[in-house]
Each structure stands twice: as C-alpha cells, then as structure tokens.
C-alpha positions in Angstrom: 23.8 -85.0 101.9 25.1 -88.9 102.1 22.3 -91.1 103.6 26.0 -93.0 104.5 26.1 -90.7 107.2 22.7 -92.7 109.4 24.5 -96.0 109.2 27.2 -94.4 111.0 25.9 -92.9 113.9 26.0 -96.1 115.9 29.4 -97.4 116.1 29.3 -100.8 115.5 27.6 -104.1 114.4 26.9 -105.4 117.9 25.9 -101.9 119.3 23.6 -101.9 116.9 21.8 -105.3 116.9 21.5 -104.3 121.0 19.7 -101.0 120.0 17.4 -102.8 117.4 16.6 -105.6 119.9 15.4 -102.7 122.2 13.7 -100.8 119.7 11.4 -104.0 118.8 10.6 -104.3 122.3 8.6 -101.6 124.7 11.5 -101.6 127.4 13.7 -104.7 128.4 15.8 -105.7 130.9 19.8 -106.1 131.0 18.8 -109.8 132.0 16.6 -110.5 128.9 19.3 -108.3 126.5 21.7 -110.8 127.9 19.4 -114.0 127.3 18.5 -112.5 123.9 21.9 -111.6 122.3 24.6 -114.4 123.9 27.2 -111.8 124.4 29.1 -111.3 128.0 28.0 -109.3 130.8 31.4 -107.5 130.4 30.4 -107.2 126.5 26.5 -105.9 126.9 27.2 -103.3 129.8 30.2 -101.4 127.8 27.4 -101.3 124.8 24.7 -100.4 127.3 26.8 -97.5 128.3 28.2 -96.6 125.0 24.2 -96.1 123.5 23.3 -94.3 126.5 26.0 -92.0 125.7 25.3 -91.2 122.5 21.6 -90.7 123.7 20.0 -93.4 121.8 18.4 -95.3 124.7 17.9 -94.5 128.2 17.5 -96.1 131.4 13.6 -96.3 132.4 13.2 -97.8 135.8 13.5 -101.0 137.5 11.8 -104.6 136.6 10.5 -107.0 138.9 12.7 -108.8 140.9 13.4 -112.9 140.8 15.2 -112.8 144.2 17.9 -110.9 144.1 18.4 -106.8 142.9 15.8 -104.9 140.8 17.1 -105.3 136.8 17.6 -101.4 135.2 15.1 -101.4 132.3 15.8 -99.7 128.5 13.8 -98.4 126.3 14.6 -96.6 123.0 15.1 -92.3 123.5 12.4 -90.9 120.9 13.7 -87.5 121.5 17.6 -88.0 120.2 15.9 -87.5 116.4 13.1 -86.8 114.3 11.9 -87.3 110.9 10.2 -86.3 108.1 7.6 -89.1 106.7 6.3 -88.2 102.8 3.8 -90.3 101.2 3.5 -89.1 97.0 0.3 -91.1 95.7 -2.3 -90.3 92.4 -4.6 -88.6 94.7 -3.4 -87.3 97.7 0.0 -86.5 99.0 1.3 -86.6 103.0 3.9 -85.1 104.7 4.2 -86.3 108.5 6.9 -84.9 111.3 7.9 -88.0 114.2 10.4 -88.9 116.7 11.7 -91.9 116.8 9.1 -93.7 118.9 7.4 -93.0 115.4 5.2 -90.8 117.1 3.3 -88.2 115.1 3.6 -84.8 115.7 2.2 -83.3 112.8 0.7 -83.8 109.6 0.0 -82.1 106.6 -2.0 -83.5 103.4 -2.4 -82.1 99.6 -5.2 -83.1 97.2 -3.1 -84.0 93.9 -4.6 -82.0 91.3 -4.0 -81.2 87.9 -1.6 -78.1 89.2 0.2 -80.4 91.2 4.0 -80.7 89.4 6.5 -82.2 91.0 8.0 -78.2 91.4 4.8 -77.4 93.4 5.0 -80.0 95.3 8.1 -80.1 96.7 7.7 -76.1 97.3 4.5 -76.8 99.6 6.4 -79.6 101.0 9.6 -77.3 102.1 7.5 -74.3 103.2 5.5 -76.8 105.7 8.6 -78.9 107.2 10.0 -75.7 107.7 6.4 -74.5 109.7 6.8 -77.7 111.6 10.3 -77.6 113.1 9.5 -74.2 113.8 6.1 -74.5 115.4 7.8 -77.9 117.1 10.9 -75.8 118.0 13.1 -78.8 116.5 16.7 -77.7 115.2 17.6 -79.1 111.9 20.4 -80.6 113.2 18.0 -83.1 115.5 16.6 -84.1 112.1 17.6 -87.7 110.8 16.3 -87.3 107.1 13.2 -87.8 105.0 11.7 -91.0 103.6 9.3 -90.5 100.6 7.1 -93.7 100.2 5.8 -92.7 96.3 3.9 -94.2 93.5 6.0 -96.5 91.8 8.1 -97.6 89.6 11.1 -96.2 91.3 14.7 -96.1 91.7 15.7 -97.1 95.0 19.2 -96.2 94.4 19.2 -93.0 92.5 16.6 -92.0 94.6 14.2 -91.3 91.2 10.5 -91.3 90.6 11.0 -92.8 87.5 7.4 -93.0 84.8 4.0 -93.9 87.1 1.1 -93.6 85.7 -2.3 -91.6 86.0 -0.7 -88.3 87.7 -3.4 -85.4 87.6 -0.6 -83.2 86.9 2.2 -83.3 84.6 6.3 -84.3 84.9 5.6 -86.8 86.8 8.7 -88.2 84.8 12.2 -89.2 86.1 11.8 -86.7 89.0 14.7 -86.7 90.7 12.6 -86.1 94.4 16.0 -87.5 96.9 18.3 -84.9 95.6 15.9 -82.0 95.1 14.7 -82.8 98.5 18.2 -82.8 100.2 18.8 -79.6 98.3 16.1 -77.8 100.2 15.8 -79.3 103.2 19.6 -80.1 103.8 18.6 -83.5 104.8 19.4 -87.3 103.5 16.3 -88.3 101.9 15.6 -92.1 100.9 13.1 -93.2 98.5 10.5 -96.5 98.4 7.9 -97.3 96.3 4.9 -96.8 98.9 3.6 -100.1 98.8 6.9 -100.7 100.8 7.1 -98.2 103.1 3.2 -98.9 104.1 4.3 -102.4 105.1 7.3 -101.6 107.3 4.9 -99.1 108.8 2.5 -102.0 110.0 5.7 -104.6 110.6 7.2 -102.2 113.1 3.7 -101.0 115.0 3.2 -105.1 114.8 6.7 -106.0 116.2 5.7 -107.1 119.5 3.3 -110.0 117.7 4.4 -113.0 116.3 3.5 -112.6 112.3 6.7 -113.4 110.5 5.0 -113.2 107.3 3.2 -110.3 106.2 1.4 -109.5 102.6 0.1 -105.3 101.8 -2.6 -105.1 99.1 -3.3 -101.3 98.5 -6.4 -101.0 96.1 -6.8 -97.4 94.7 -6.4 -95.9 91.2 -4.5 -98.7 91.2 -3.6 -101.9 92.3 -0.2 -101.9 94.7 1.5 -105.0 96.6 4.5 -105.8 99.0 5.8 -108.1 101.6 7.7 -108.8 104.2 9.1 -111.9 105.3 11.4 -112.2 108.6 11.1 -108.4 109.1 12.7 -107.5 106.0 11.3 -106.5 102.5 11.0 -109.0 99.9 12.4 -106.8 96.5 12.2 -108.6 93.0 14.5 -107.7 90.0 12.6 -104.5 89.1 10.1 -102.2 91.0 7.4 -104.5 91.2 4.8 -102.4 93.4 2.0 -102.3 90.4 2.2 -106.1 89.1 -0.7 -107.3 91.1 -2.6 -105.0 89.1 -1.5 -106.8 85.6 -2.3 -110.6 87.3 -4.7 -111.9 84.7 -7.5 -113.7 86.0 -9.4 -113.8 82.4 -7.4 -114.2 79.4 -10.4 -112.9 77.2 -11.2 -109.6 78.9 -11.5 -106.6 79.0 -8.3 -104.3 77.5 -6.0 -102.4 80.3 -6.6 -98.5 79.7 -2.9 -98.4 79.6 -2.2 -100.1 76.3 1.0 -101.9 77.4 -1.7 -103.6 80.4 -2.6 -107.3 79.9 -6.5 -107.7 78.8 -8.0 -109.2 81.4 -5.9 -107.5 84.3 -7.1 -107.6 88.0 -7.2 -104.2 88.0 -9.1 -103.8 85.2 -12.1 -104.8 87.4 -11.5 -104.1 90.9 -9.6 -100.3 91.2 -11.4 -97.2 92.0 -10.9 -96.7 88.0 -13.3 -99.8 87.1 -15.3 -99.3 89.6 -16.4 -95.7 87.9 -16.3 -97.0 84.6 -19.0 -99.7 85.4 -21.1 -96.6 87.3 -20.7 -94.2 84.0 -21.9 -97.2 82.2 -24.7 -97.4 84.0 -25.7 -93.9 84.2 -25.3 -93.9 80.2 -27.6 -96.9 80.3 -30.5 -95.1 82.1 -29.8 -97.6 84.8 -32.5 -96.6 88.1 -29.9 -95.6 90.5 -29.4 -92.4 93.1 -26.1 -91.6 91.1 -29.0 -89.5 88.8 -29.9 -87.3 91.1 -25.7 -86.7 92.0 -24.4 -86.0 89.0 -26.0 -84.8 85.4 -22.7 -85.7 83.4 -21.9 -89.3 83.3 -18.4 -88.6 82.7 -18.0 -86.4 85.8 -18.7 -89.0 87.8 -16.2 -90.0 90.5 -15.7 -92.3 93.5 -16.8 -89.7 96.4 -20.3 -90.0 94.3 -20.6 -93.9 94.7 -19.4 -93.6 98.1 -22.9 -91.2 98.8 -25.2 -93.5 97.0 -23.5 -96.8 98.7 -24.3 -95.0 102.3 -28.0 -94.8 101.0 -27.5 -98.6 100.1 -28.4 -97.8 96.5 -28.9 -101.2 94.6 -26.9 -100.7 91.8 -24.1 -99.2 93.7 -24.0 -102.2 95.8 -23.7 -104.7 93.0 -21.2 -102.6 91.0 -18.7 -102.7 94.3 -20.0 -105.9 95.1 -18.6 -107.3 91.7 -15.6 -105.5 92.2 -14.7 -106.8 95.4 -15.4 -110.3 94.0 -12.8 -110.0 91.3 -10.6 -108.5 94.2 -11.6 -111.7 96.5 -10.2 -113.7 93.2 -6.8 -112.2 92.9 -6.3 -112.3 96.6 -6.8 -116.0 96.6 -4.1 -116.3 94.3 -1.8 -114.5 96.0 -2.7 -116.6 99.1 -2.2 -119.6 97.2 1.3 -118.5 96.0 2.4 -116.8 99.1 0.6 -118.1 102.0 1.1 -114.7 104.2 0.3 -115.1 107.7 -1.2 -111.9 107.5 -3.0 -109.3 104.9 -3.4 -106.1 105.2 -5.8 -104.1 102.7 -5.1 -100.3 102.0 -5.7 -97.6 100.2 -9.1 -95.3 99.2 -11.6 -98.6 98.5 -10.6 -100.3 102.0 -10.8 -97.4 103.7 -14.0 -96.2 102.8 -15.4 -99.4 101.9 -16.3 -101.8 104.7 -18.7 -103.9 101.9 -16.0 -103.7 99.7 -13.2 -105.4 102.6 -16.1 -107.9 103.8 -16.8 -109.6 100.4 -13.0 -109.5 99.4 -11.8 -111.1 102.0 -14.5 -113.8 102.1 -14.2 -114.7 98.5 -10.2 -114.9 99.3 -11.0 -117.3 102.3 -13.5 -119.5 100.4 -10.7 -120.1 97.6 -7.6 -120.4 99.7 -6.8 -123.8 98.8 -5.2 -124.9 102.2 -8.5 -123.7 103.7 -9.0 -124.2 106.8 -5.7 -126.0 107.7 -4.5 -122.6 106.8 -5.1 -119.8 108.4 -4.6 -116.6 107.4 -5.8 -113.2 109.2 -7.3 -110.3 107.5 -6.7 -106.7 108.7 -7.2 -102.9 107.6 -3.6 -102.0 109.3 -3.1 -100.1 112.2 -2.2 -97.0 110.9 -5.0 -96.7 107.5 -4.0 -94.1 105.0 -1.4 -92.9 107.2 0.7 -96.1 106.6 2.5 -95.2 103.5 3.9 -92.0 105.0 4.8 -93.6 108.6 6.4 -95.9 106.8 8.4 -93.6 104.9 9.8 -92.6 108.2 10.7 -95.8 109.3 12.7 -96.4 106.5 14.9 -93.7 107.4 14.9 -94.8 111.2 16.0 -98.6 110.1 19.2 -97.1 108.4 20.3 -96.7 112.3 20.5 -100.5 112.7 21.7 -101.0 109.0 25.4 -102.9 108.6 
C-alpha cells in the first residue's frame, strides 16, 4: 500500500499548515489561527469547515471573551485514526497501538533472543495488532499505517533494515520490514532508524515549550544519536544513527569489537557492552566485588547483574559505571561543543536504569562545555523513557498528514 496515500488525505497546503498549527497547540481559537497564519477570515473559516468535515478537528467549546462574542475553540479529533507504533532494538522489541492525540492504548513488548528472526518477529507482531484492533474494536480501515523506529543503518526510502550489528538472532540482513509489514497488515508502513523516531517522539510531547533545538543520545548495546532543529530532523548523507559511537576520544585505545570500529571509539568505553567487559575482567581478576556471589561464570555475566550489585552500592560496580559515564560525560561535551543543542535527552537501557550513570554524564558534559556558563543547556531523561522510540514511530506516520 502507497504511504502516498497519508499526504493526501488533507486537501491542500494551507489546510494543512491550519491542521498542524492546531495539532502543536492543545486547543486554539479562530482569533489566534487568524493572528498565527495571516490568511482572511473568508480564507480560515472555509478551511475550518473543510477539516471539520473530513473529521480531523472538532469544535471544543468557547474561549474567554475580550468584549465582544465567545471565540469557538479547536482542537485536533484523536478518534478520526490510529496507529501502530513499532520500536525493533538489540534487546527488546515494542509494538504500541494510539490515536492521534498519540495516546497509548496498548502495548506489547518482546525480549530479542537468539530465536528472534525477522520471520518470528513480524509473525508475533501481526498476531498482536490483530488482538488489539479487535480487543479495541478498531476497523482496519480507521488505521493510518505503521511506523517502525529500528536499529539502524536503514533505508528510509526502500523501507529496508539494511546490516546492524549485534542481533541475538540471525537475518537481521537487508530485511525488507515496510513491504512485509504492508503485506500482512494491509497498511502503509514507514521506516526510521530509532534514534529518529525517539526524537520526534519527545519534540511533539515538547511542542507547547520553546526548545528549537533538540539533541537524543541513546546509550545501550550501542551508542545511538539524532537531532532536531526547527521541528524537523536533521539527516546526513548516509544513516548516521551509530557514529557517535565511532567518535574517537583516544587515538591509542582500545580496538572496536567490530573490526571495521575506530580504536579508541566512545563506545568502546561507555555502552552496556564495555561496561560488562570491564566487570568480566574484574571477576577474572579475583577483584572483591558482590558480582561473586551472582554469577560463577565470568562470561555469563550481563548488565541485569551489575544493575543488582550497583543497588547494593558495591564498590567496584560503582567505579566500573562511574568510569563509563565519565567517558560518556567526554563525548557529550563534544557534541555540545559542535552542536550547542538547547536540550539533551539521554535514552536507552544505561539512562534508564542508571541514575549514577545520568548524574556523572551529564556533570562531566557541563564542566567541559566550553561556552559554560554563558551557555546553557538542559539535561533531561525524555518524557516518554523507553517508550520513546516506538511513540515516535507513530508520529512519523501521523506527520505524513501535514506533509507537502
């Protein structure tokens, strides 16, 4: 199915920047539409009228007066569609269900394990959207698409997972997830890398506040950036979701485990990956930690066990993710110093679950912003946490509404 067939649903280019100046506000008057956009009363009533029609907006009361009559308030309709949200990351994979007030009505998660192929994936994921509209009583038809926010690099435009790295499971090659996903769900599907979509997630849930500028660090398995400037994505040449991970901040380092990775990479020192080579290390060492008494097998050691012994405030523990969010605090001064976001917003498994981990990072960043304190830049976990990638999935499918 075309995705063609969204940007058509609203007639035309002024009819649309009306509905997008009311979806970026809670409700809004005909008087502020009017001071907002420039056009004629004549011009913004027949576009008012034409949007109600179609079901896209709908009158919601009465403002305050200023002396004369009461002005008609509109807000956006989140029941004229829904849509699917799917996040596809290393270690976990999200399918969410919203109307277009991007509210969530259901949710539905899958640990990525080694069993986890793209075909078993995308056969959990059509046997639950179908559970959903039915449990929702939502008629396909009522359903604008699905947006897949997935580890990158990808092909916007083909709509293909192209080679990521560290997949459980295998085929995670040049999977072709729009088409196969329009073939079972009969519904347009668009594809980001989910870096992307987690920002336009946070930029529309922050629409109302002033940040023009916005920067998304997602530290995981991996290290995963975007940005948006002026409510748009910034895209480079290629896919470039994974090259803060390869930012070299020492040229004598440590090798990449992924031989085409720089020695020395960011991510080579501050990913979930570094941080449980440092604790097998230690572990191997006879190092006096709590991680003993966890786990026999040095090499079965994983993050969920650091997490256990960092709750117990175990010494080494601490300094191993106190280290890593150091080197973390490093690159994100650079970034800083190149970018100068208004706003950050950290991601992903070692935010979320790390509050020593965000506090150290983000101090270290602060301390070597050069512009410091003339500039000013706010720190923030994100509204929406490990949700983010997948709302944003379905935002990207809602902005093709507004798109010319």
């Amino acid at each position: 199915m075309n995705v063609e067939v969204l940007t058509e649903r609203i007639p035309n280019r002024k009819a649309k920047e009306i509905y997008e100046r009311i979806c970026r506000q809670t409700t809004v008057s005909k008087t502020e539409l009017l001071d907002q956009s420039g056009l004629t009363v004549s011009t913004l009533t027949r576009l008012l009228e034409e949007l109600t029609t179609l079901g896209l907006i709908l009158e919601s009361g009465f403002g305050a007066s200023t002396g004369g009559r009461r002005p008609i308030l509109y807000e956006k309709n989140p029941a004229y569609a829904y849509i699917f949200g799917l996040e596809i990351s290393r270690t976990l994979s999200k399918l969410v269900l919203v109307d277009l007030a991007m509210t969530k009505l259901d949710a539905k998660s899958w640990t990525m394990t080694a069993e986890m192929t793209p075909d078993e994936l995308i056969r959990l994921i059509t046997e639950e959207a179908h559970r959903m509209l039915a449990q929702h009583q939502i008629d396909k038809s009522m359903l604008l698409g699905i947006g897949i926010g997935a580890v990158g690099p990808v092909d916007r435009q083909s709509g293909v997972i192209l080679e990521p790295s560290y997949f459980p499971a295998n085929g995670w090659r040049n999977v072709e997830i729009c088409r196969r996903l329009t073939e079972q769900l009969g519904i347009p599907a668009l594809l980001d890398n989910g870096a992307n979509t987690a920002i336009l997630a946070e930029s529309w849930y922050q629409r109302t506040q002033s940040f023009k500028h916005l920067l998304y660090i997602h530290a995981g398995i991996g290290l995963r950036s975007s940005m948006v400037s002026e409510g748009k994505l910034i895209y480079g040449a290629v896919d470039m979701e994974g090259s803060v991970g390869q930012m070299i901040i020492q040229t004598d380092g440590v090798p990449h485990r992924d031989t085409s990775g720089n020695y020395g990479a960011l991510e080579s020192y501050a990913s979930l990956y570094a941080i449980e080579k440092a604790a097998r290390s230690a572990l191997k060492q006879g190092r006096s930690t709590l991680l003993s008494h966890l786990i026999h097998d040095p090499e079965q050691l994983t993050y969920s066990h650091v997490l256990q012994a960092l709750k117990k405030n175990d010494p080494l523990v601490v300094e191993i993710i106190s280290e890593a969010a150091t080197y973390f605090g490093i690159g994100l001064a650079n970034l800083l110093n190149i970018l100068h976001p208004e706003k950050v917003i950290l991601g992903g498994p070692l935010i979320a679950e790390g509050e020593l981990f965000f506090q150290i990072a983000t101090q270290v960043a602060i301390r070597k912003a050069y512009y410091y304190p003339a500039y000013q830049v706010v720190f923030s976990k994100g509204q929406l946490g490990e949700e983010a990638l997948a709302m944003g999935a379905a935002v990207l499918v809602m902005n093709q509404l507004v798109k010319l």
